[in-house]
Structure formats: C-alpha cells, structure tokens
N, C-alpha and C positions, 0 to 999 in steps of 0.2 A: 410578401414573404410569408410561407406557412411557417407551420408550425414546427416542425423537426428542425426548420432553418431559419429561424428563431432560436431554438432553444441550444442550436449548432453557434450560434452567434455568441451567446450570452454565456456558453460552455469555454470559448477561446479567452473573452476577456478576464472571465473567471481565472484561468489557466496562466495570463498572465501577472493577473494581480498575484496570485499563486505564488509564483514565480521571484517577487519582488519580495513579497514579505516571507516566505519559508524561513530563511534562516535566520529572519528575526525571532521565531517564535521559539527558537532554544533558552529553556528553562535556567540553564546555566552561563548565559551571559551578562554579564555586570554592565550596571547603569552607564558607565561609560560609555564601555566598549558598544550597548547597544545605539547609543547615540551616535558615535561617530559612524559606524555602519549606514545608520540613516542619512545622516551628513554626506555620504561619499555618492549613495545610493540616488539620492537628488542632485546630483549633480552629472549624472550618467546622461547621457542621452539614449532615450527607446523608441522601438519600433511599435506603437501602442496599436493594437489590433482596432481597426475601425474608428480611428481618430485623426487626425493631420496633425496634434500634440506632440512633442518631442523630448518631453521634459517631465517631471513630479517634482511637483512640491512637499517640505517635510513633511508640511500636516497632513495632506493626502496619503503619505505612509504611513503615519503613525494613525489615521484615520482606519488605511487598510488592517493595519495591525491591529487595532484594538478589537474588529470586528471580526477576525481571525482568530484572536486569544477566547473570544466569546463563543463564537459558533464553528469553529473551524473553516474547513474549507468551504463549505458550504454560505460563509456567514460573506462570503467572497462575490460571491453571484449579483447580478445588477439588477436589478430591478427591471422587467418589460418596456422598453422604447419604440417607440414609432418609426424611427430611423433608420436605415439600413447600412447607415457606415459605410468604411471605403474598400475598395478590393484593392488586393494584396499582387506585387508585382510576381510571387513564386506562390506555386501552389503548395499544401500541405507537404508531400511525397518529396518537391524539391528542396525544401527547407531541409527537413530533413536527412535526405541525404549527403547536402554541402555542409550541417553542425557536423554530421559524421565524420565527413571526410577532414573540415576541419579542426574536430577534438581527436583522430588518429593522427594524425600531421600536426603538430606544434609550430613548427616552422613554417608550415606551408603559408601562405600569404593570401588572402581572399581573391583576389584577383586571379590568380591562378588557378584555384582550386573552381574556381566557379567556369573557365574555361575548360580544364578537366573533363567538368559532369558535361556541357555543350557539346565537346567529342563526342563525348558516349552516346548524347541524345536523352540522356536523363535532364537539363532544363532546355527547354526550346525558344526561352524569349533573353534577346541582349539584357543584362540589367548593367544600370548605370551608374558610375561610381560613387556615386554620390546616396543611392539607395541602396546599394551591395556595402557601405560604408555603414548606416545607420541601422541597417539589420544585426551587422558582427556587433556593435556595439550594445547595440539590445539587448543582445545574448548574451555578452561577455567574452568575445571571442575573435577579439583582437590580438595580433601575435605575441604582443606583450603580455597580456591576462593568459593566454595560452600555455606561453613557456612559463611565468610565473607557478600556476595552475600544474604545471610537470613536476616544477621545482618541489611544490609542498606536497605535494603527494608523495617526495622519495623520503622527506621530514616530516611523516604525518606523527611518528612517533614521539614528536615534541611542540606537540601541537594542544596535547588535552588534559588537563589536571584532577579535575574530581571526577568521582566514581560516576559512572553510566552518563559520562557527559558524550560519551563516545563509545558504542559497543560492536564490535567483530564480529560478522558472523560467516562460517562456509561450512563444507561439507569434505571427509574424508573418508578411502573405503577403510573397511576394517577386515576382521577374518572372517572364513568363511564358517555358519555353525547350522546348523539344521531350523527348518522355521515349523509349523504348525501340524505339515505333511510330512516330515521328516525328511523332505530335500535339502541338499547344503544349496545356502546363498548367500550373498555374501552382506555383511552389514554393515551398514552405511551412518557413522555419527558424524550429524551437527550441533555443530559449539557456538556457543557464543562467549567471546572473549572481553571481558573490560580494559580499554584500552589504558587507562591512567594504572591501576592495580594491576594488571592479569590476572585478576579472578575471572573464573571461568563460571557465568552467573545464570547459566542452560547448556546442559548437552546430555544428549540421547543418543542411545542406537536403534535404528530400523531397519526397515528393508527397501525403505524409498525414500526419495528426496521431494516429497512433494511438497508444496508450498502452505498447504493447511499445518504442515508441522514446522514450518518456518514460521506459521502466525502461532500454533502453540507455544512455543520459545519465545516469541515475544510476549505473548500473554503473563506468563509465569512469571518474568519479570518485573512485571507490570504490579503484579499480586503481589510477589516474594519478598523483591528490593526496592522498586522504586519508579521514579519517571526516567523512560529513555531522552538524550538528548537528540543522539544522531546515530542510525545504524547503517554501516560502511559493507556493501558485499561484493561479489562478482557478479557478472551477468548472466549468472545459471539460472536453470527454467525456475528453478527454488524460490526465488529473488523477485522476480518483477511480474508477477500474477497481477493483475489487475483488480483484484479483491483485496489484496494485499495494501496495494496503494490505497486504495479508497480506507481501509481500517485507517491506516495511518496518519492519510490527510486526517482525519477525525479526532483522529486523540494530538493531530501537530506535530509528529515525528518526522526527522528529513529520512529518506531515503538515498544513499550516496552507493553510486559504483564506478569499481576499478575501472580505468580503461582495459579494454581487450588484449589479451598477451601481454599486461604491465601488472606483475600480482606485486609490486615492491612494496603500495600500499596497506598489503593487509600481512608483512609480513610477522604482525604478533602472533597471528592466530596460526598462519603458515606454522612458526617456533615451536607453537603450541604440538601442531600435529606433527612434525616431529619427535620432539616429549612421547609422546603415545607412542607412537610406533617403537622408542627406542627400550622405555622404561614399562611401559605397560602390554602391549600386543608384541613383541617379541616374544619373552619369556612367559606367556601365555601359551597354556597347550589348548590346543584349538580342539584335541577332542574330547575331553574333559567337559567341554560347553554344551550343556546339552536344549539348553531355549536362549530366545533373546531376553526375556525376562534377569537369566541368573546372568548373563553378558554383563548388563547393566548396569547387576547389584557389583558387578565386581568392580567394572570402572567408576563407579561413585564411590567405590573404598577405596580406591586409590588416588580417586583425585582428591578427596578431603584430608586423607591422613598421608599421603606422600604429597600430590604438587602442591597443594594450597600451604604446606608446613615445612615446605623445601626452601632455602635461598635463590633469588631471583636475580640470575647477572642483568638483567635489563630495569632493575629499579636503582633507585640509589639505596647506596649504605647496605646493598643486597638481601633487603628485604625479604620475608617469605610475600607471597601473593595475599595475602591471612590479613599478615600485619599491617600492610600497603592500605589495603581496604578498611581495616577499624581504624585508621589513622586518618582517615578521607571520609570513613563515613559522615560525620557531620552536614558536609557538603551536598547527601546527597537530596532529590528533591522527591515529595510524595507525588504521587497521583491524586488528580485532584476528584475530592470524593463525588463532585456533581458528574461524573463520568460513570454509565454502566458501564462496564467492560463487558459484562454478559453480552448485553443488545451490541457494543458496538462491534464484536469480533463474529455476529452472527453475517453470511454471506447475503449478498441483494440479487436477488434477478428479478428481473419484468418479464411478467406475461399478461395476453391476453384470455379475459373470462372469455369460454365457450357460453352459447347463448342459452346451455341444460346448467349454468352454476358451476361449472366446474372448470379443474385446470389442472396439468400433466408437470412434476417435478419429478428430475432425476428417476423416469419410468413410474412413477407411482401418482395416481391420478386423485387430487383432492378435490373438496366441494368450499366453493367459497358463499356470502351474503348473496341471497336472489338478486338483491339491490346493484351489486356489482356483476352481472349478465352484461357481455359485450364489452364491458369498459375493459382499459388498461392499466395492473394493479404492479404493485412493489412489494415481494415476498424477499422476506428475512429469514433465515432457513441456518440450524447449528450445521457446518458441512462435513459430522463424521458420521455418518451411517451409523444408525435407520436413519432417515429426516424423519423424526416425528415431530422435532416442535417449528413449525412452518406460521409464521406470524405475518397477516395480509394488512397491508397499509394505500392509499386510496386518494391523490390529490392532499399530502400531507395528512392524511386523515386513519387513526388506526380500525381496526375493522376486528380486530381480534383475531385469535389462532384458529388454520385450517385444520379440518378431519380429514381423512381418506375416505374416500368412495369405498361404502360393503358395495361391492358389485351383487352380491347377492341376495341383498335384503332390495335393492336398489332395482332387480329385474321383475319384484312381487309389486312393484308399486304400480297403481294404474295410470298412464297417460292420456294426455288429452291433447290434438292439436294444437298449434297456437292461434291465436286468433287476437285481433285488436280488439280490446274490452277498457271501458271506464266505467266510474261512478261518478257520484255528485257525491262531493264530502266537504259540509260547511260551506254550499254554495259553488264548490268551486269543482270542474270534471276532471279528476284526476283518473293518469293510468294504472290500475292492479298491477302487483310482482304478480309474477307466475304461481307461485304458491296459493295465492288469495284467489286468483283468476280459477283454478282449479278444484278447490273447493266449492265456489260459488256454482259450479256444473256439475257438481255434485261428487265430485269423485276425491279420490287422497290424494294430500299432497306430499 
C-alpha cells in the first residue's frame, strides 16, 4: 500500500467515525438525552469501513467522542496500520448514488432501488441481501429511519428550544441598485435565522452568493452571540464548499441540508424572506439606492427597529423576535476560548515547493523556507483578496508566513547551477540548502 492509499484508508475510517459521533458533539444536548443517543447508537448495526465488526461499543463512542470534543475531526484519524483491511462490495460512486436515490425516495425499499441503478449500469456487481441490508443500516436508511426522517423534517419547527441550538441560513434576490461601476445588479441577501427566537443573528446584501460569505456569517456569529449548535441550509453552491466543511468539522458544528425540491424544512427563514419582500423591499424605491453600502444601512434599520420589535405569530404568547431571545439567552453557549477563530476560518490548500523555493497561489507566486525545496507543504491563506497573509505549515510543523516573489529584485540576483555539494559538520556529511551552497561559490544568495 503507498502512501496516498494509505492516507485514502485512514481518511474513510476517519469519515466514518465522523459520522457516528457528529451529532453528539451538539453543545446544547442534555446529559440525558446525550446518553441515550449513545445507547441507541450501540446498538445499531454498521458497515465499518475495513473491519468484518458490526457492532460499537458505548465506550468506543464515548471514547470516539471525547477525542472529537478535544481535537475535532482531526482528533478522529487512526493512527498508521500495517493492515490493509477489507474491500468493499460497491464502489465509492455506487454508494453514493443508491444513498441518493435512497434519501430522494422514502419509500422506496433498498432492494429495488439497487436494481434500479443495475438497469442503468451505474452498479455492475449483484449485491446480496444480506450486505445490501447492513450497508442501509449503517447509514441509517432503512424505510423506516427514512420516512421517519421525512416526518421530522416537515416538524423541524418544534424540534429546538435555545438560542443558536439551531440556525437557518439561505439566500434571497433583492432589488436591483447600482454596484461600484455604476451598472444595475441585482442584490443578493443572506440571512441567517435562529430557529428557537427568529432572531435574525447575520444578514447582508451583495452581489454574490459565494461561500467565503457564507463562512463570514458564520464567523460573526461565532464572535457576536455565541456557539452554533447545527446549521440547516439547501444544497446551493453557497453551502457545501469543501473549505467550508473542513472549518466546521473544526470548531464541531453539523452541517444539515434540505432534501432537494423539499424546502418545508427551512420554512422559518423562507417566512423571513417574505417579511422582506413585503414590509421592507416593496415600499423601498429602488432608485433612491445609490451603493450597496446605504442598501445595507437601511435593511439593519429595519430589521432591528421594525422585525426584531414586531410580534411574532410563530412564537408563543407572540412574542417580538427581541423578547424570545433575551428570555433564552441564558441558554446560550460561548465559544470555547482555546479556539482561534482567526487560524481556524483561514482556507488550506496543498502545494508543492518548486525546487528555486517558491510556490504559485491564486496567480501570485511566493517564496517559501530553502528547507522546504521539493517537499509537499499545507498553506493557510485569509481567502478575501490580496492573499497577503499566506501562513506555510510542513509535516504538522509551522514554518512561518510566506513573502511574494519581487520578481525584480529576484532577476539582479546571481545564479549558480545546482550541483550535489556537502560538508563535514561535527563529524557528520551533511547536504547544504541552496542558499549556503551558493554562497560557498562565491556568489549571493
């Protein structure tokens, strides 16, 4: 086994321990209710990726859990084995596409649906009832957890009691107003809604839905109010960035979306953007707007002095949204101070050092440690233009923040072939960085 398939290994089991402990790790469930979840959870039967096991024990959960409340997802990972575990009756691509077909189907029955994909020629090997049985069960997707599973999602709205144990978030258009060029475009606010209060506890207007502003709103939250317990979206490109998740695994937060064409789920936030459309962007003259800037300032003066100070037909005793929330605040939970938020909401990619020191982000080319030439590094990078603060890390190991290449101070320097060069240092032949090697030939490094 190399190494990518190794690390390919150790990423699945991770994935599903994952899997297992997520929703234990909500801030906001009671010692009970935590327990019995674990209770039910050992008792499940799963498909354990590289195991012939079928089963978890409490303590192995609460084992997985504790080392997930400590380290996150990362604290998940197994440690390197000799082993190579057991292959899997479907491939990745199959798998996937029969949870799909059966979380858009509630009824549909696994047997079926896996004949289905056979037609089509998307799985190519019979599987047998017996391992097409303990896969759905793994998952949780059994006809019964299925329609169950339907059920609470049309009742999600009495499902969550304190502030941020549960927060809405999507995107609405808005009017069209002029941006920096003086073109009309049209503007685009996401909200985030708390499902217990309907405090609306982030929302902005822009001109894009990208998902760096999907991790700004959660940020601000984070800073503002408090710990998220669970954020509920659709499946817009907004939502499922892959940067996105990995922030989140980190700080512990689930991740939940609607099924496709079933928005019943998120119909707070739905309400919400109605609100707006009726009480605030209607009677809005659109040409009166003259930046996004004043857009902004005007929808924050209306949602703090009209909706947040309005009665709420969807709370009891019809609360304002105001009241709902200082009456729950108690409840709600901090961030826990051993958490950068800085570091953790900065993005990760991997490159490889070119063998001159240097490396190419987002078109701009920096210079890392000579030490790191050829090796494969893990850059941390704020992702809103300029990237200037690009922080290089190295086999767990930090390295400190990159420069950018002067290309022009960079072209006066003199060069020297490479050539294989050691010394004797303390007995022993070690190789020169390139810096030292060139020097030593007399020229700058």
């Amino acid at each position: 086994m190399n190494q990518s398939e190794d690390e390919l290994r150790r990423q699945k089991i991770c994935d599903f321990r994952y899997s297992v402990v997520a929703e234990l790790g909500n801030p906001y469930l009671a010692r009970g209710e935590l327990s019995r979840l674990i209770r039910a959870k050992a008792e499940r039967e799963y498909e354990i990726p590289y195991s012939k096991r079928t089963s978890l024990t409490e303590g192995c959960i609460r084992r997985w859990l504790n080392q997930y409340r400590k380290f996150g997802k990362s604290g998940l990972m197994p440690h390197p084995r000799e082993d190579r575990g057991q292959s899997r009756v479907l491939t990745g691509e199959q798998q996937t596409a029969l949870i799909a077909m059966l979380e858009s189907n509630p009824r549909l029955t696994a047997t079926a649906a896996a004949k289905l994909l056979m037609e089509r020629g998307i799985i190519t090997k019979t599987i047998s009832s017996s391992s097409l049985s303990r896969f759905i069960r793994s998952y949780g997707l059994t006809t019964q957890e299925r329609v169950n599973a339907e059920a609470a999602e049309k009742n999600l709205k009495f499902e969550f009691f304190s502030p941020l144990e549960c927060v809405q978030s999507d995107v609405m258009y808005g009017p069209a107003i002029p941006d920096a060029d003086g073109k009309l475009r049209k503007a685009l606010l996401m909200a985030f809604i708390d499902d217990a209060t309907r405090r609306i506890v982030y929302a902005r207007f822009s001109f894009s839905e990208k998902s760096i502003l999907f991790e700004d709103g959660i940020k601000h939250i984070l800073q503002a109010q408090g710990m998220v317990g669970k954020l509920y979206t659709d499946n817009g490109s907004s939502f499922v960035s892959g940067q996105t998740r990995r922030i989140l695994d980190i700080l512990g937060i689930t991740l939940s979306h609607s099924k496709p064409g079933r928005p019943q789920g998120r119909g707070k936030v739905e309400r919400f953007f109605r609100t707006v459309r009726d009480q605030f962007a209607r009677p809005l003259d659109d040409r009166a707007i003259e930046s996004l800037d004043e857009l902004n300032t005007r929808f924050r003066t209306w949602l703090e002095c009209e909706y947040h100070r309005s009665p709420h037909r969807g709370l009891k005793d019809r609360l304002t949204p105001l009241e709902a929330w200082m009456a729950k605040a108690e409840h709600i939970r901090p961030v826990n101070p051993a958490i950068d938020l800085e570091r953790t909401f900065l993005h990760l990619d991997r490159r490889r050092v070119y063998k001159d020191s240097s490396f190419t982000l987002k078109g701009t080319l920096f210079e890392a440690p000579p030490i790191l030439a050829g090796k494969r590094i893990d850059i941390y990078y704020d992702p809103h233009p300029p990237f200037t603060k690009v922080l290089i890390t190295c086999d767990s190991k930090d390295f400190g923040e990159a420069r950018p290449v002067n290309s022009y101070a960079n072209s006066k320097v003199k060069r020297c072939h490479y050539k294989q060069q050691t010394t004797v240092l303390d007995g022993k032949v070690e190789e020169l960085p390139v810096n030292i090697r060139t020097n030593l030939m007399g020229g700058r490094a």
